[in-house]
N, C-alpha and C positions, 0 to 999 in steps of 0.2 A: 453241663447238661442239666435238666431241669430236675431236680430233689423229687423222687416218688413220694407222694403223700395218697396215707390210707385211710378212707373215709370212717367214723365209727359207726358200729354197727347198728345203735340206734337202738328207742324201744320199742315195744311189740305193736303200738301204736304206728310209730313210724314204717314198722316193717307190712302191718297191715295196708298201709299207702303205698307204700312199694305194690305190695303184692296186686294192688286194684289195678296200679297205674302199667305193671307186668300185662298181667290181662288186656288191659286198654291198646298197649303193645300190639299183642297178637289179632288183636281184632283188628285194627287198622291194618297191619302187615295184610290180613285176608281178606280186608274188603270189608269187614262185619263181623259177626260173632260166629260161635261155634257150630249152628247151626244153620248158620249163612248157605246157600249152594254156592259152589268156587266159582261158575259161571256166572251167575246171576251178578247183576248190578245193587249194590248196596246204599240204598237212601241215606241209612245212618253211617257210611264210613267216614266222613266228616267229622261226625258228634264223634264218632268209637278216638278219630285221629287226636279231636279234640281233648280228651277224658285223659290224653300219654302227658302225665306230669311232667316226666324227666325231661326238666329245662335247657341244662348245662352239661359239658362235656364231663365231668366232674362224676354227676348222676349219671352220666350213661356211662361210664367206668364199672359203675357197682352194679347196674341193670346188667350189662353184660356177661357176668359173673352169675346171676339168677337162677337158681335152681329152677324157680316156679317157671319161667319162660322155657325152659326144658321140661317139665312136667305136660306143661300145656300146648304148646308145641312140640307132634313128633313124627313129621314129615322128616327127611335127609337131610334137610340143608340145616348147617350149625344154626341153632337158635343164635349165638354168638353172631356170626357173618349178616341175621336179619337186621339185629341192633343196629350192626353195622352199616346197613343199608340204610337204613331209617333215620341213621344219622348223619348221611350223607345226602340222604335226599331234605333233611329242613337245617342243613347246616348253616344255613345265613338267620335261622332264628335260633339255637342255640348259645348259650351264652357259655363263657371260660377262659385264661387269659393262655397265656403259649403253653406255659406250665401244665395246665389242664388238660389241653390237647395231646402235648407229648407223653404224658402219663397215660391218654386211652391209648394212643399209639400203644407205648412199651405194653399194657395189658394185651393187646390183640398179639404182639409182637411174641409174648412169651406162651403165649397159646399153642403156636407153630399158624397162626393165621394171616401170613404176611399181605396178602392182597388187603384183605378188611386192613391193616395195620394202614401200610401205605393211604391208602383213602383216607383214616383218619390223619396222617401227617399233613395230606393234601389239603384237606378241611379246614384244620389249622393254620395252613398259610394262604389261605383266603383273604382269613382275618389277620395273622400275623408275617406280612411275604418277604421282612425281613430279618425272620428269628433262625436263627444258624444250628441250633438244636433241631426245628420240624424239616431244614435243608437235611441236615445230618440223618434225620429219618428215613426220608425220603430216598436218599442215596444210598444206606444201607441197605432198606426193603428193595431198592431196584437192583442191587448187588446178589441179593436172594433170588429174586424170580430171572435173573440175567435180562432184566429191562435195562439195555445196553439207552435207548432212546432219551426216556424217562430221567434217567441216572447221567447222562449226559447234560442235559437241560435245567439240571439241579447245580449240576458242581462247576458250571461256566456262569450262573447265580450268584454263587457264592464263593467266585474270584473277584468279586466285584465286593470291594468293601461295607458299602452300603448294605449287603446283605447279609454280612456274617453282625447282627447285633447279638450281644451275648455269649459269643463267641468263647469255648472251652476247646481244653482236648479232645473231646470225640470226636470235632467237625473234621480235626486232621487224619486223626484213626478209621475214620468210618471212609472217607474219601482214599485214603491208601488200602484198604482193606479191597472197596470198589472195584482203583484200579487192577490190583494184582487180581483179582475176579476175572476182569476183563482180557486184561494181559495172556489170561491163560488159554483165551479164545481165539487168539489173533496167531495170524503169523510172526515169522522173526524180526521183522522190518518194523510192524508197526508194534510189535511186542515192547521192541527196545524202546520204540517212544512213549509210550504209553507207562513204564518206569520210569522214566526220565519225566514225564510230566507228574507221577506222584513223588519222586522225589522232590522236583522244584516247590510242588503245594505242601508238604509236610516242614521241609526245612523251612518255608517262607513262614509257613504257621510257629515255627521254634523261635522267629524274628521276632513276630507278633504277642507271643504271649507265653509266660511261662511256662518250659519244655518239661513236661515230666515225664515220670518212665512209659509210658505208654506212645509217650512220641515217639520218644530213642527208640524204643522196640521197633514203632512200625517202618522207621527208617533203614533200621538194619534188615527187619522182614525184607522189603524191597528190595534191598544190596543180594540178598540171599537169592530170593526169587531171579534175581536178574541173573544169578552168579558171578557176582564178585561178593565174595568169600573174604578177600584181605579186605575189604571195604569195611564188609559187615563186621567184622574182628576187631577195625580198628572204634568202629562207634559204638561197638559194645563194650570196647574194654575202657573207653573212653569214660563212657558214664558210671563201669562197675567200679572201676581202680582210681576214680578221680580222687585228687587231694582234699581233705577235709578243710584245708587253713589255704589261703592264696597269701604266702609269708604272712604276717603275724595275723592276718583275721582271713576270721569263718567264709571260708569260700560258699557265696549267694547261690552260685550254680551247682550245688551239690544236693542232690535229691533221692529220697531211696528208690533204686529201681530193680526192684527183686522179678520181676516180669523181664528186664533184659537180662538177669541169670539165667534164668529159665529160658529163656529162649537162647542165647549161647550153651547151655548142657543138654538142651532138646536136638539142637541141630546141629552147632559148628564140634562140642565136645562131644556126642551124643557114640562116637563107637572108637573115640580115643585113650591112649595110653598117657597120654599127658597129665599125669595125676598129679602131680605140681599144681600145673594152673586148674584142675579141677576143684580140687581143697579150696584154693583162695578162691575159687568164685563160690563153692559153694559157702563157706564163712559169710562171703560179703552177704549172698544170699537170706543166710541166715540172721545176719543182723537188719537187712533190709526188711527184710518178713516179722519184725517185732513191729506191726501196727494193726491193728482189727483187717484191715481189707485185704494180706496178704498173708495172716497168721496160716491160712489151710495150708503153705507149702512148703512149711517147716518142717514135715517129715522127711518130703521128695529131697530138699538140702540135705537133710543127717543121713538118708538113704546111698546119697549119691556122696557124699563124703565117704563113708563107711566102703563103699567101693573101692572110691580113691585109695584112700588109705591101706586098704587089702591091698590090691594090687601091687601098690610100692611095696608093701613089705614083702609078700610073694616072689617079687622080681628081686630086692635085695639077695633076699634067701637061697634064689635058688642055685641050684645043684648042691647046697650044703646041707642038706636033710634038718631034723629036728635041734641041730645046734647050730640052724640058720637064724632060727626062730629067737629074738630076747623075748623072754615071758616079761615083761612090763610092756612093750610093743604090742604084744600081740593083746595082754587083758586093756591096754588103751582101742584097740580096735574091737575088741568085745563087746567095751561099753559104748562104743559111738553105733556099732549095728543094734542094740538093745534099743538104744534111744530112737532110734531110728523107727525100730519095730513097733515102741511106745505111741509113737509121734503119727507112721504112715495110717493112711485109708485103705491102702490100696492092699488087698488082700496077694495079689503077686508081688510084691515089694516086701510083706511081712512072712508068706512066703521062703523070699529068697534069706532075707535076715536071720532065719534061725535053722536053715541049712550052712548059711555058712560061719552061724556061732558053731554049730556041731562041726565042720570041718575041722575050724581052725581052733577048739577047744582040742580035737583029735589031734591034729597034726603038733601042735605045741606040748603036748601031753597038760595040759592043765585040766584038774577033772574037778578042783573044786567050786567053778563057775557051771552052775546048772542052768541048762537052757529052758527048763519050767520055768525056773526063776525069773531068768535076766528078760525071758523073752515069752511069757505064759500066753498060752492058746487059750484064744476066747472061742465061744461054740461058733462062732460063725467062720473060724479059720477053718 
């Protein structure tokens, strides 16, 4: 999918043209200027339309974002959603290449403005009707408003290979995300097909082009949503526990895929006693998660490790009171809930970690691990 690029901000010259062409904005949106009447027919809304600089999809990226179009503008409807009209309505003179497009896309998208968003996808594949990212928009945003029609007409597009160019993971992720949308609208008959049709488009896409963990994910999602469960188990254990080496060399098909941890400790392990395989997925987890894009769930891993681990040693112990307990076992489980605590965002998670350092410092008798120490309250705990 197309790399967000951020415009700079420019100098106060530039922003004074912004600011003119902003204006020029609202007066064409109204028909004329400020003091126009809303009825009346406007001679000059030509010239006002004419004076809207912003050429390209690119410029109406950073328009749309305009505080001054909000300033000057403050009738109900998003100043946002007018841009968006505006640029729907001269979109065959706008200039930008797919990249540009899907980028106002993703801005309208992350707004919560998915109508305006989709328009822009739509816009984009005017000009571009075989880019698989503004497909991949399109299907998403219709997956949001449950434009079953729209989102239909998109992804029988882009089963047709001429139209997936450019083609990444999202176009399979956003299509299986689609279908299980939809799936969840239908009855049981057309339910099962409508799984069965994202499973055949996500694995055909795994043929096509390198599967990374966001594939696997969304393939076991599916297995999940359908309920098969040993399915889903089996292609997440697949891609968690695969072997690094296929005998003596680096197996090509090994990818980190710390999102299919997470999604096996979120649902299949999610109220399990199976702390065995919890530990090893969470590890794998945890080494998955050493790259920038997955670093945030390095906690959620030492959190849910730190479970694991209680647990088993708890279940060892039990009925044997405090000489169940080895003090090395248990200051090992200490330090993985500390780190844990160190690690989480999540204020119920760090929370739970320094309850149950104070338990299991209690139940063990160990008093010289302080939980100020191992596990210190910030103000906002």
């Amino acid at each position: 999918m197309a790399e967000d690029r951020v415009r700079d901000e420019g100098t106060e010259d530039e922003d004074a043209a912004r600011a003119a062409a902003v204006q020029a904005l609202w007066e064409a949106l109204h028909g004329g200027s400020d003091d126009a009447a809303a009825d009346e027919p406007d001679d000059d809304a030509d010239a006002a339309d004419a004076g809207f600089r912003v050429a390209s999809a690119r410029d109406a990226r950073v328009m749309m974002g305009s505080g001054h179009l909000a300033q000057v503008y403050s009738e109900d409807r998003s100043h946002k959603d007018l841009v968006a009209q505006w640029v729907w309505d001269h979109r065959k003179e706008i200039a930008g290449d797919a990249a540009d497009w899907h980028n106002l896309y993703a801005a309208y998208n992350e707004k919560g403005l998915v109508r305006s968003a989709m328009q822009m996808a739509l816009a984009g594949l005017e000009r571009f009707p075989r880019d698989a990212s503004l497909h991949a928009d399109v299907i998403w945003s219709a997956a949001d408003l449950g434009d079953w029609e729209t989102g239909d007409e998109h992804l029988a597009l882009v089963e047709q290979a001429d139209n997936r160019a450019g083609e990444d993971w999202t176009l399979a992720v956003y299509v299986a995300d689609y279908l299980r949308a939809k799936a969840r609208t239908q009855g049981a008959e057309d339910r099962k097909a409508t799984y069965q049709h994202a499973l055949e488009f996500v694995r055909a896409a795994e043929r096509r082009i390198p599967a990374i963990d966001r594939m696997v994910n969304s393939e076991a999602e599916i297995l999940i949503d359908a309920g098969d469960i040993d399915g889903a188990c089996e292609v997440l254990e697949d891609a968690i526990f695969m072997s690094d080496y296929d005998g003596s060399a680096r197996n090509p098909r090994r990818r980190p895929v710390a999102q299919c941890c997470i999604t096996y400790l979120q649902t299949i392990l999610a109220d399990s006693c199976d702390y065995e395989t919890i530990t090893r997925v969470c590890d794998a987890g945890v080494r998955f998660a050493a790259i920038p894009s997955e670093s945030t769930n390095m906690g959620y891993f030492m959190y849910r490790k730190a479970e694991a681990m209680d647990g088993q040693m708890l279940a060892d112990a039990a009925g044997r009171g405090a000489k169940g307990f080895s003090p090395d076992r248990v200051r090992e489980v200490l330090r993985t809930y500390s780190l844990a605590y160190k690690l989480c965002e999540s204020t119920t998670y760090r929370s739970i970690c320094r309850k149950r350092f104070m338990i299991l410092c209690s139940l063990a008798d160990i008093q010289e691990m302080d939980v100020d120490v191992w596990c210190p309250k910030d103000k906002d705990d």
